[in-house]
C-alpha positions, 0 to 999 in steps of 0.5 A: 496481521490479516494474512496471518489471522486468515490462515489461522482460521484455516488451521495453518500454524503460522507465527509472526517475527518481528523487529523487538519493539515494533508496532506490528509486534504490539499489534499482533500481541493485542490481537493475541496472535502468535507472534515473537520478536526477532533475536538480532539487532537489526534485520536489515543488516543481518549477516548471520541467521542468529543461532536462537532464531535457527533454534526456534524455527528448526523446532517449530517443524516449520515448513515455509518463511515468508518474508515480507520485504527486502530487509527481511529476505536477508535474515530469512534466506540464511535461515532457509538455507541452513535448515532446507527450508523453501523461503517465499518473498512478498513484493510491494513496490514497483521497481526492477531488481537491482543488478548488482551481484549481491541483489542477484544472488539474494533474490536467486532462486537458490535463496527465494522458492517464489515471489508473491507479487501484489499486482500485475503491476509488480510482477511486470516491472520486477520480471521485465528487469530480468527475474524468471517470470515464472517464479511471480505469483500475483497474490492482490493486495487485500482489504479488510472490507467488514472493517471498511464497510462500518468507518464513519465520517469524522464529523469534527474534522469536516466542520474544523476546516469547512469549505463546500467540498473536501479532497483528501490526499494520503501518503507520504510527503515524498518527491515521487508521491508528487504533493505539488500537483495537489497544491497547483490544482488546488490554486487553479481551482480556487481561481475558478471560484470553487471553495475546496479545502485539501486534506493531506495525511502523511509527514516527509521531506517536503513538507516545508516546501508544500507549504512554501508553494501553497503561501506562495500560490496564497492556498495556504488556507486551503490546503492542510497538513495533517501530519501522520495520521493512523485513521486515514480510513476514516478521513477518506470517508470524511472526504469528497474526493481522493486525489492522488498524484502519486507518480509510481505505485505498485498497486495503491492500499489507498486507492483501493480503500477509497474504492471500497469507502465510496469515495471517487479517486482522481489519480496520476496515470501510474501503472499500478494504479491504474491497474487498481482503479481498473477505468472506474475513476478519473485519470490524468498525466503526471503534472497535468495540473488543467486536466487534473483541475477539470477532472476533480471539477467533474468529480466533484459537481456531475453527480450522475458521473460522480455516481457511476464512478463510485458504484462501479468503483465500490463493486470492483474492489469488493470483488477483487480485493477481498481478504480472504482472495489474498489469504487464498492465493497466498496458501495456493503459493505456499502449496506450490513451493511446499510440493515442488 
């Protein structure tokens, strides 16, 4: 949606195809974007580029399809090779290429110009695993920081759980985001006396056991599940703290929102969110749950550190991870693919 409204105001006709009935197809239509919904059933499953999406997109003059994951490159490689056009392929997650010859022979050179990688992250895990490095562009992952800049904090939602300091957690209840940590920390923490209350948004397959281990651990008043959430901005401006265990990130929107919102990250060493953080927050080895304790303590209650962190932190999102730096690299790309 921000790429494709920031190319619009760089008068690049771009339109948007989605699955029918998805929410980014709702959401780009309230912003009276254009935007149509894709003509097959499944994209993900896609065999065949349907005759009337080769229709639209060979009278549209279209000049480059960017597809923006996995799924979507195997409808949008059949399309550009049919009608010649140069296919460009955003990559979000960092994880090799698989090496299985339908993997290969998806992601070849003959099927994707470039890839556009959100981090450097990215662009070394996927080349590392044999893909031609000089086919990786790092393109940021942007944020809409004006939007950012006037999120409140959620008032209601502090009072409601109370406590001295409140902690976020966002993401996915997932084995690799890693929620146990948040929950053993938030034990060791309350056995020192400190009176947190741990706020996680997000839903997944280990819900039930978070709240197994947080009974268990007898935080189960300490730590909340929120559920899915759509205002996790708003809530980790509500927060103290973000703490974020996740163990593989490719580069972390939510780090980097709590960067711009001012509020200090506690984090997993991962590479990709490292990288984000860029030594402006607090960092800690996978499971480490003293170190992440101690860390969050110092987050928390030393203000003079807790102020440079979120200083430093603020100003360096700002300056790398604006919109229109990711709207820029992403038209440097596209120039690129559509010269060569």
């Amino acid at each position: 949606m921000n790429l494709l409204q920031g190319l619009q105001r760089r008068g690049i006709r771009a339109t948007l195809f989605a699955a029918p009935g998805s929410v980014l197809l709702a959401r780009a239509g309230e912003a009276g974007l254009p935007a149509q919904a894709i003509p097959v059933r499944d994209i993900k499953r896609a065999r065949l580029a349907r005759p009337e999406l080769l229709s639209v997109l060979s009278s549209a003059s279209v000049d480059l399809i960017h597809a923006h994951d996995s799924g979507a490159l195997t409808l949008a490689g059949r399309c550009g090779k049919k009608l010649g056009i140069p296919v460009v392929l955003s990559r979000r997650v960092a994880s090799p290429l698989r090496r299985n010859p339908f993997s290969r022979v998806k992601y070849s050179g003959r099927n994707v110009a470039a890839v556009l990688a959100i981090s450097e992250t990215v662009k070394s895990v996927f080349a590392a695993s044999g893909y031609p490095a000089e086919r990786i562009h790092v393109v940021q992952s942007g944020l809409d920081l004006e939007a950012l800049a006037s999120v409140e904090a959620d008032a209601a939602l502090r009072a409601s759980v109370g406590g001295r300091y409140t902690v976020a957690g966002v993401g996915k209840l997932s084995v690799k985001k890693n929620w146990q940590m948040l929950v053993r920390a938030a034990a060791a923490l309350s056995a020192e006396g400190l009176d947190i209350q741990w706020l996680v948004a997000g839903e997944g397959p280990q819900r039930a056991r978070l709240e197994e281990l947080a009974a268990r651990l007898d935080v189960a008043d300490r730590v909340h599940l929120l559920g899915f959430r759509t205002d996790c901005d708003r809530i980790l401006k509500t927060c103290d703290l973000l703490f974020f265990p996740s163990l593989v990130e490719g580069a972390s929107v939510t780090v980097r929102q709590a960067m711009a919102l001012g509020t200090p990250v506690v984090a997993v060493n991962a590479a990709g969110t490292a990288e984000s953080l860029a030594g402006h927050g607090w960092l800690v080895s996978p499971n480490d749950v003293v170190a992440a304790a101690r860390c969050v303590r110092e987050a928390l209650t030393d203000e003079a550190r807790r102020g440079t962190a979120i200083a430093a932190a603020r100003t360096s999102a700002h300056e790398r991870f604006s919109l229109d730096t990711t709207v820029e690299g992403t038209l440097s790309v596209y120039r690129h693919v559509v010269k060569t």
